[in-house]
C-alpha atoms as one frame of an Amber mdcrd trajectory, in Angstrom:
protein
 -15.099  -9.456   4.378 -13.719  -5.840   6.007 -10.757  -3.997   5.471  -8.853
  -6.898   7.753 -10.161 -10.145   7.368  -9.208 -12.156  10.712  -9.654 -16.212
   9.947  -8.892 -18.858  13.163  -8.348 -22.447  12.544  -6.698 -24.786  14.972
  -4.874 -22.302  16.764  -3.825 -20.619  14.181  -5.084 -16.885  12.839  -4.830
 -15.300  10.174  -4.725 -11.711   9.618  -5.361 -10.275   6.175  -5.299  -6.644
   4.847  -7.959  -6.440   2.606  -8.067  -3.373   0.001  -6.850  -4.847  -3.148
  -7.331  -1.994  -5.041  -5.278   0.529  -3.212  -2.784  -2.508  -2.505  -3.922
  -2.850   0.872  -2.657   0.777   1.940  -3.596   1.727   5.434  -6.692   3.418
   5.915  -8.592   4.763   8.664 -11.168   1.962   9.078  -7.927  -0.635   8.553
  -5.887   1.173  11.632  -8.978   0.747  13.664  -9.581  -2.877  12.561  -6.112
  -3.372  13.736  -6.410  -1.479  17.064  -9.207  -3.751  18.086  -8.220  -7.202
  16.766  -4.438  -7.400  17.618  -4.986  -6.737  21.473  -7.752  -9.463  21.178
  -5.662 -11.985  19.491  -3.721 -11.007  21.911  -5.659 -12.116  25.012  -6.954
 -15.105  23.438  -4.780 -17.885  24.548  -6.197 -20.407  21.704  -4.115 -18.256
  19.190  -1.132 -20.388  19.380   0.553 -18.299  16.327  -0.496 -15.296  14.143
   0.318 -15.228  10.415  -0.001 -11.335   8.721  -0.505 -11.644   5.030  -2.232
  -8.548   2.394  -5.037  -9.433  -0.318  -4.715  -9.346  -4.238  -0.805  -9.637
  -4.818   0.811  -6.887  -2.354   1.098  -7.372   1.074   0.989  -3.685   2.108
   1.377  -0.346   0.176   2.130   1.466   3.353   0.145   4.652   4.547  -3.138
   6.116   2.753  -1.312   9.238   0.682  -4.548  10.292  -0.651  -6.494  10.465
   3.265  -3.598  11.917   4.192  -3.843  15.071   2.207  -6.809  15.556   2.969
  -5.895  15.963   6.418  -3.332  18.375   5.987  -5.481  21.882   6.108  -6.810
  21.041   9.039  -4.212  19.260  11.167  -2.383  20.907  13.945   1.476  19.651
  14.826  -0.516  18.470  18.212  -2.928  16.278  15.782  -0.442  14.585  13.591
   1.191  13.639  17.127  -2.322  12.385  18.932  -2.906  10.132  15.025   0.960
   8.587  15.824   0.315   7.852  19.008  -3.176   6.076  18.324  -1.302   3.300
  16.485   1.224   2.423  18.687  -0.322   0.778  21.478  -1.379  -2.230  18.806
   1.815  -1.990  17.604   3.155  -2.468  20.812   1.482  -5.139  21.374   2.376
  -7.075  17.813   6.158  -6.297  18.977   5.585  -7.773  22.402   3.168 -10.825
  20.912   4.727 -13.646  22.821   3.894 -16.291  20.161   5.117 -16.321  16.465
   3.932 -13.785  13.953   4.461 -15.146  10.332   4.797 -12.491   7.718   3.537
 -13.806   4.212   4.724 -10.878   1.810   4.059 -10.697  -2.102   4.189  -7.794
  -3.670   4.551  -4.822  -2.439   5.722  -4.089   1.290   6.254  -0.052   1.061
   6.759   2.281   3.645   4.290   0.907   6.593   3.456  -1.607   4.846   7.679
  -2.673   5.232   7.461  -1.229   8.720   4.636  -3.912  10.060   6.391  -6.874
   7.896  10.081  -6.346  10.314   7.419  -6.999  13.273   6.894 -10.656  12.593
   9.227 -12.992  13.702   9.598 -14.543  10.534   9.135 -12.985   7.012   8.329
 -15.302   3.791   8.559 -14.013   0.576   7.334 -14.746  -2.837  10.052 -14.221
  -5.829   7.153 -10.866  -6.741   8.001  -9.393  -3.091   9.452  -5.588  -2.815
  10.307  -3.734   0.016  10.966   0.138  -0.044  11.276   2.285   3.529   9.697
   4.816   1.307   9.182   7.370   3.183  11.702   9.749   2.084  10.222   9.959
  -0.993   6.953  12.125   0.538   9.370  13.718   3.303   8.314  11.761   5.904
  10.530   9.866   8.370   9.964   6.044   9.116   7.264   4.841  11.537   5.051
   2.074  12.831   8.594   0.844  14.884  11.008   0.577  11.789  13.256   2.584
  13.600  13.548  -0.220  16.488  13.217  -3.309  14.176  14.936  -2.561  11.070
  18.299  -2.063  12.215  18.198  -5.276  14.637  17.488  -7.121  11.456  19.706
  -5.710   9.088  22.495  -3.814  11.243  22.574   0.356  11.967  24.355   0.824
   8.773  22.009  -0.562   6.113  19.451   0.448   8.476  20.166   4.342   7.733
  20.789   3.465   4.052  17.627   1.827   3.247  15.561   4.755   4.888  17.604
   7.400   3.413  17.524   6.363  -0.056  14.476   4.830  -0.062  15.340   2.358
  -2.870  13.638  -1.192  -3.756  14.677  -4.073  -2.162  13.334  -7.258  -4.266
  13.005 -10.948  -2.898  16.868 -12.264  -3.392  18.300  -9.145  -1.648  15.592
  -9.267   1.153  16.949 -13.121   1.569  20.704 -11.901   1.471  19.986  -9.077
   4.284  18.487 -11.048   6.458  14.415  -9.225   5.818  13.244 -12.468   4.290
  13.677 -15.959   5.813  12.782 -17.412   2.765  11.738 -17.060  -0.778   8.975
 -19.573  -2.070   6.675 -19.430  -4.948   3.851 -17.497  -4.803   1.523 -20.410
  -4.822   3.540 -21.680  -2.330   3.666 -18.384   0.051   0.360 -18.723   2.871
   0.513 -22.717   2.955   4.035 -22.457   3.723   3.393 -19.453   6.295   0.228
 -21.262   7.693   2.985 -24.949   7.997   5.262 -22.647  10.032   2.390 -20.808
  12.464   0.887 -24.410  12.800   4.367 -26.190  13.748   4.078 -23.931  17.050
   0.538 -25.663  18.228   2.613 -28.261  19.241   5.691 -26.575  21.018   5.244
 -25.164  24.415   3.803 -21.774  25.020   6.289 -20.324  27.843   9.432 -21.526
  26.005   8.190 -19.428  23.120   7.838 -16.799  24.841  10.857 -16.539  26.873
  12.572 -17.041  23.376  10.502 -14.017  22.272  11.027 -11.902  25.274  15.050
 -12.831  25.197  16.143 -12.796  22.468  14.071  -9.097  21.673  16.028  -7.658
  24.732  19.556  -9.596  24.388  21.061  -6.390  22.513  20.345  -4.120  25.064
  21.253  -6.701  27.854  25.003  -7.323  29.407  25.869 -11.264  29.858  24.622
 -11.494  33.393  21.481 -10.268  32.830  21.269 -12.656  29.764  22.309 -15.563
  32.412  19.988 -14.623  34.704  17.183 -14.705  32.813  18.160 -18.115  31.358
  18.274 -19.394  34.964  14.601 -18.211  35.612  13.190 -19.115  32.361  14.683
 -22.188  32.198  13.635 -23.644  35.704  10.496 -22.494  34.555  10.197 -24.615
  31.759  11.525 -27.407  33.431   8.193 -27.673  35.397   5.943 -27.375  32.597
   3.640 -30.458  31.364   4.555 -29.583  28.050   8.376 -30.745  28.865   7.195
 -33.690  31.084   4.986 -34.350  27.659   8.428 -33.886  25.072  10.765 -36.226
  27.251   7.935 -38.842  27.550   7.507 -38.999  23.874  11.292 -38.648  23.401
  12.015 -41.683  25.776   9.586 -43.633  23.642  11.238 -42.952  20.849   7.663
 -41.072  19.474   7.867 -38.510  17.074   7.871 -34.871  18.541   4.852 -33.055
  19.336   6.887 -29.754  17.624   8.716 -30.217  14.298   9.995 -27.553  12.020
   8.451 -28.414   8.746  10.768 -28.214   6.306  10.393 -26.433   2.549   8.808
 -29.770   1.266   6.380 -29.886   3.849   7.552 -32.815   5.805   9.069 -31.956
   9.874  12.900 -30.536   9.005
């Protein structure tokens, strides 16, 4: 097992960051892991949902502070640029992911480590989960797309506040702002992230995505560009087997090919 452990099973892939013993903090070898396996899951069409999850109680400590001083002496203003830029094409590319990305957060989510849980689609917590935009606290401002995703999620407002006091945010206040979806117990936390990512095998692919691709622009978007893009999208859908499949099964009063699960584990 590597620094990111990548596991596929009936559609579904899993994505683990594996350095337990620096609480899965971002190394070299992990950004490159990344940058090479989310542009593939990416292309792969058999990946009907992605769940992102960290090894040995912490999801992700955020950036390596020890590799990064030892960059220091030697890095120019031009380098520090070229290493920000290296990440964000894959992180483009987990933003843009038109199926669902399934956060599965215990422990600690700090700094980067926060900044890649805001780019799932869902977040579920365990009652141990923190997260801290802690980069204040080393003089560094946020990155790896916090600045895009974190005030969508929790408004401009606490946006500004969480990054500028870079305080602790545990799993009941993560629920109340909106960064969690839910709380579960920690032996409770990847089954119920792996019941959510598998739900999707059975919904259709395009009305995901236009969900994805909608609802991501919708704030920057004026009402009849919104309609417009229902209009398309929809029609779209409309000639799909997958809804041809769904109104079948509906008409004979079979069970849905997608269903929510619900907390219990049964369809919601």
């Amino acid at each position: 097992m590597g620094v990111l452990d990548l596991q596929i099973d009936d559609g579904v892939a899993t994505l683990t960051m594996n350095r337990p013993d620096a609480k899965n903090a971002l190394s070299a070898d992990m950004r490159s892991a990344f940058a090479e396996t989310v542009p593939a899951l990416a292309a792969d069409a058999g990946v009907r949902a992605l769940v992102l999850t960290g090894a040995g109680g912490a999801f992700c400590a955020g950036g390596d502070l020890r590799a990064m001083a030892e960059l220091r002496s030697g890095m120019t203003l031009a380098g520090w640029r070229e290493r920000m830029r290296e990440v964000q094409p894959w992180l483009r590319t987990l933003i843009q992911f038109d199926r669902p990305v399934i956060a599965a957060v215990d422990g600690a989510a700090f700094g980067a480590g926060f900044s890649l849980a805001l780019l799932a689609d869902f977040v579920i917590a365990s009652p141990r989960a923190r997260f801290c935009m802690s980069f204040m606290r080393v003089g560094l401002g946020p990155d790896f797309g916090a600045m895009y995703t974190l005030p969508r999620v929790v408004g401009v407002q606490r946006a500004k506040e969480l990054m500028l006091s870079a305080r602790e945010v545990d799993a009941d206040e993560a629920l109340k702002l909106g960064i969690a979806m839910e709380v579960v117990p920690v032996d409770r936390l990847l089954p119920r992230a792996t019941a959510l990512a598998r739900s999707f095998t059975g919904a259709s692919p395009l009305a995901v995505s236009f969900v994805k691709q909608d609802v991501a622009m919708s704030l920057g978007a004026d009402l009849e560009a919104l309609f417009s893009r229902e209009t398309d999208h929809q029609a779209m859908c409309f000639t799909t087997t997958a809804h041809e499949q769904a109104v079948q099964r509906f008409l004979a009063k079979q069970p849905a090919a997608f269903r929510w699960p619900g907390k219990d584990g049964d369809a919601a």
